[in-house]
C-alpha positions, 0 to 999 in steps of 0.5 A, spaced: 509 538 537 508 539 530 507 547 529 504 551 523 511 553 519 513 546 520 506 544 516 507 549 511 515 546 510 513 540 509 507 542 504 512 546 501 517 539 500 511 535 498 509 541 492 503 541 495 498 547 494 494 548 501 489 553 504 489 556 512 484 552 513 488 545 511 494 547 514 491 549 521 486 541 520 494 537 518 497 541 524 491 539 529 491 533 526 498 531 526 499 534 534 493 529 536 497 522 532 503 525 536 500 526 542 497 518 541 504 516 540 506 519 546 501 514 550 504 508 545 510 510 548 508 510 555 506 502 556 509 496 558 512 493 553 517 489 556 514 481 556 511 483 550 513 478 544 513 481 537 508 480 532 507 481 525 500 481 526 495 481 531 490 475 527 492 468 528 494 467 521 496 462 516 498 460 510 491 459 506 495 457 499 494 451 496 499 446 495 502 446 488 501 440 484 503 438 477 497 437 472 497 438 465 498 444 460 492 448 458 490 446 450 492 452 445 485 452 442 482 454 449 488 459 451 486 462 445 479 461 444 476 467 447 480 472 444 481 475 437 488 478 437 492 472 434 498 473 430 502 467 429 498 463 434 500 467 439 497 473 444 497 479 440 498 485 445 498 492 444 506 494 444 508 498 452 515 500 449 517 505 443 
């Protein structure tokens, strides 16, 4: 059981500002996702494959094929910031 002091802590270790009130709606909130942990932790497992997913799921990619380039004129049709034929982008480093 998650107790209040224990919520504070962590709070506390988030350097997070929180009122009584949240602190008291966190500590409920997490004992009852314990407590359905706990419940987890009570079935049957055993037979149970492993799964990634509960949904039968497959791989919806399309398959790679080699076609031709995108002509230069069309890459660099839609823009206005061109320096030497190229893409001009605004710098990220300094």
């Amino acid at each position: 059981m998650i107790t209040h002091d224990e919520v504070v802590q962590l709070a506390r270790l988030c350097m997070l500002s929180i009122s009584e009130d949240e602190i008291e709606n966190f500590t409920n909130q997490l004992n009852n996702i314990l407590q359905y942990v706990d419940k987890l932790k009570q079935l049957e497992t055993t037979d149970v494959e492993p799964m990634i997913n509960v949904l039968p799921l497959q791989n919806v990619l399309r398959e790679d094929k080699v076609q031709a380039c995108l002509p230069h004129e069309k890459a660099v049709a839609n823009t206005t910031a061109i320096e030497d034929g190229m893409f001009r982008v605004p710098s990220v480093l300094e």
